[in-house]
C-alpha positions in Angstrom: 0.0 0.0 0.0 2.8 2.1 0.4 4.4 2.6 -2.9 0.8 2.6 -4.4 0.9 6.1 -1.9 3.7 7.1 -3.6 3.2 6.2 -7.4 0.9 9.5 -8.8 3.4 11.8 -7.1 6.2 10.2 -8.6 5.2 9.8 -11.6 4.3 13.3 -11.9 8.1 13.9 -10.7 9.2 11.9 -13.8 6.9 13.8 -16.0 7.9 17.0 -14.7 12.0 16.4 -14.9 11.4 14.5 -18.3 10.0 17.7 -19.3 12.4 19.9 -18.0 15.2 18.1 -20.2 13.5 18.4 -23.1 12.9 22.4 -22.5 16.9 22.2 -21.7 17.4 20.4 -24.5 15.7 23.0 -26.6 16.9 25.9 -25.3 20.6 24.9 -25.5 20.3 23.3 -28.7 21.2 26.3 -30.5 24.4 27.4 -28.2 25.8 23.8 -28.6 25.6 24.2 -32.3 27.1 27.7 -32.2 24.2 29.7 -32.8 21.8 31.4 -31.1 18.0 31.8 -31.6 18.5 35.7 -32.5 21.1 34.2 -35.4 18.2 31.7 -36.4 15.7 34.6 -36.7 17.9 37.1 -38.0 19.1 34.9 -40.8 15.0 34.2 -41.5 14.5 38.0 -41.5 17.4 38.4 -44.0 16.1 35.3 -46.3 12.1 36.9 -46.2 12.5 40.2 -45.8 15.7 41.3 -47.0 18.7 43.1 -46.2 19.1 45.9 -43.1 19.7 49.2 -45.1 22.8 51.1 -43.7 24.5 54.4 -44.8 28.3 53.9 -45.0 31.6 56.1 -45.7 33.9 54.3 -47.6 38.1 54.3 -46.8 38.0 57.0 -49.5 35.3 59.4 -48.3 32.1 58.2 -50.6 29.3 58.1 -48.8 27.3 54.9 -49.5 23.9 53.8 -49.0 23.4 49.7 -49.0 20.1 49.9 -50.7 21.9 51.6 -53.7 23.4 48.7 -54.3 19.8 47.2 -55.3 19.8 45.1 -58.5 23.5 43.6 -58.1 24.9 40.3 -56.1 26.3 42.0 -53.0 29.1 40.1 -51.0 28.8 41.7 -47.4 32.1 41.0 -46.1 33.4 41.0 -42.4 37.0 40.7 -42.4 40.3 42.3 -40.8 43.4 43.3 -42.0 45.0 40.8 -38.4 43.0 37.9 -39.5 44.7 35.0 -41.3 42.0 33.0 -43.1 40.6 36.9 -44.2 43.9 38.0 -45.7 43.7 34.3 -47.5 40.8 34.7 -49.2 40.9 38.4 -50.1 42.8 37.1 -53.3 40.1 35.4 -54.5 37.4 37.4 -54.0 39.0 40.3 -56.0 39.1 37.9 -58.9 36.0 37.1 -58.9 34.8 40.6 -58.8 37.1 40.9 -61.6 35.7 38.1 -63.3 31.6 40.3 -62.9 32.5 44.1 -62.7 28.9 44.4 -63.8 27.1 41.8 -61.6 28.8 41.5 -58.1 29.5 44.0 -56.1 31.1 43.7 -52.5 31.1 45.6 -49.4 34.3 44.5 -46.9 33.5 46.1 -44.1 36.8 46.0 -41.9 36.8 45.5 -38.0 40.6 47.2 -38.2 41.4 49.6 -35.4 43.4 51.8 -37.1 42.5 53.1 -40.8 46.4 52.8 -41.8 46.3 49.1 -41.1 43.9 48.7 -43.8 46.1 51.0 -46.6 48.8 48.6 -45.5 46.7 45.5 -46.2 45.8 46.9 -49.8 49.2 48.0 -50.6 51.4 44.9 -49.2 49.2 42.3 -51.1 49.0 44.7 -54.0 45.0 44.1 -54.3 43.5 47.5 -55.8 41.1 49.7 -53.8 40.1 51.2 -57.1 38.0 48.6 -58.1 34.4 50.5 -59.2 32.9 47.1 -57.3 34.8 46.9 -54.1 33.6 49.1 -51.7 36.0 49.5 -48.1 34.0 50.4 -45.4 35.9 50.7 -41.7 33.8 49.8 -39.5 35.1 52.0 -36.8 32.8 51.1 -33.6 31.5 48.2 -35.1 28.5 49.4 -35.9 27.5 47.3 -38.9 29.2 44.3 -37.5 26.3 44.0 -34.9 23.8 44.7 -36.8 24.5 41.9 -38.4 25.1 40.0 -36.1 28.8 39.1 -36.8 30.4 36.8 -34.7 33.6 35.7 -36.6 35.8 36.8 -39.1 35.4 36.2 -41.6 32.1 36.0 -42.3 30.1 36.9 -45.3 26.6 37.3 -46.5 25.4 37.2 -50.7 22.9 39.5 -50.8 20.4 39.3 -53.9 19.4 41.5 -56.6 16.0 41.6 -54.6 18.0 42.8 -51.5 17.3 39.3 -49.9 20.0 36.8 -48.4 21.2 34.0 -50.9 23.9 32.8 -48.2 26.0 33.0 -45.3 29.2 32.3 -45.6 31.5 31.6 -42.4 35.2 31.2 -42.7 37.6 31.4 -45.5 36.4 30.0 -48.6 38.2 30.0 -52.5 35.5 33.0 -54.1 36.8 32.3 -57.4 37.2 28.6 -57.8 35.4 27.0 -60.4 32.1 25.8 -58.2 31.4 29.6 -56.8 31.7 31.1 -59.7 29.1 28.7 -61.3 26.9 29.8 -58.1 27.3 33.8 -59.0 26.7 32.6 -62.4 23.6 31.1 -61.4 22.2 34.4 -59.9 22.6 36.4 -63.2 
């Protein structure tokens, strides 16, 4: 008679810490995966609703509005002059903005802390600020960094014609090997 006593509470125990597991389980999901539920939505605001309009001041003084970019592939880059895997694929993503001076357009937005560390980047890998698609924004207070929610560098976002995000890229990637340039080709 005892444990009959005891069953309905205990059971209700096991429901209630079986439950509580799960709603661990859920909520940590996201950090274990390294994201986070305001990445999730973000990204899904980005995808259906499109890109967060900023005014920006390029290296060179131009003042620059993201929307005015409309109609083009934009490559939002986050990237610093002191980070290795940026400075590797810098390289490549010139050429490929060689490759569609008409197309792609890209916005590196640098988390330096000193505007002459970026003239040194341009000028000791010989990579040309001049290009009429490559826009160098410094990012002084990091402004535009969280609100987009950067968390590494580098990290990357293909923007549409339609203003809307295509992808997310994280890390250093090869921007003008044969299969990404198949993808820009694929958003002509």
């Amino acid at each position: 008679m005892g444990l009959k006593k005891y069953s309905i509470p205990l059971s209700i125990i096991v429901l209630f810490v079986g439950a509580l597991l799960i709603w661990v389980i859920l909520e940590k999901l996201p950090d274990w995966m390294g994201t986070t539920r305001n990445q999730h939505s973000f990204i899904d605001y980005l995808e259906h609703e499109g890109a967060v309009d900023f005014p920006m001041k390029t290296i060179d003084g131009k003042e620059l509005s993201f929307f005015s970019l409309k109609d083009k592939i934009v490559i939002l880059s986050f990237w610093a002059s002191w980070c290795g895997p940026c400075v590797e694929e810098f390289p490549s993503m010139v050429s490929l903005l060689k490759q569609f001076p008409d197309q792609v357009v890209m916005v590196a937005v640098s988390s330096d802390y000193v505007l002459e560390d970026i003239n040194i980047f341009f000028d000791t890998l010989k990579l040309p600020k001049d290009l009429s698609n490559l826009h160098v924004v410094w990012d002084v207070n990091h402004e535009i960094s969280q609100k987009y929610q950067v968390q590494k560098l580098p990290e990357s976002f293909i923007i549409g014609k339609d203003m809307k995000l295509i992808r997310k890229v994280v890390g250093s990637i090869n921007w003008a090997d044969e299969d990404a340039l198949n993808f820009f080709k694929a958003q002509f």
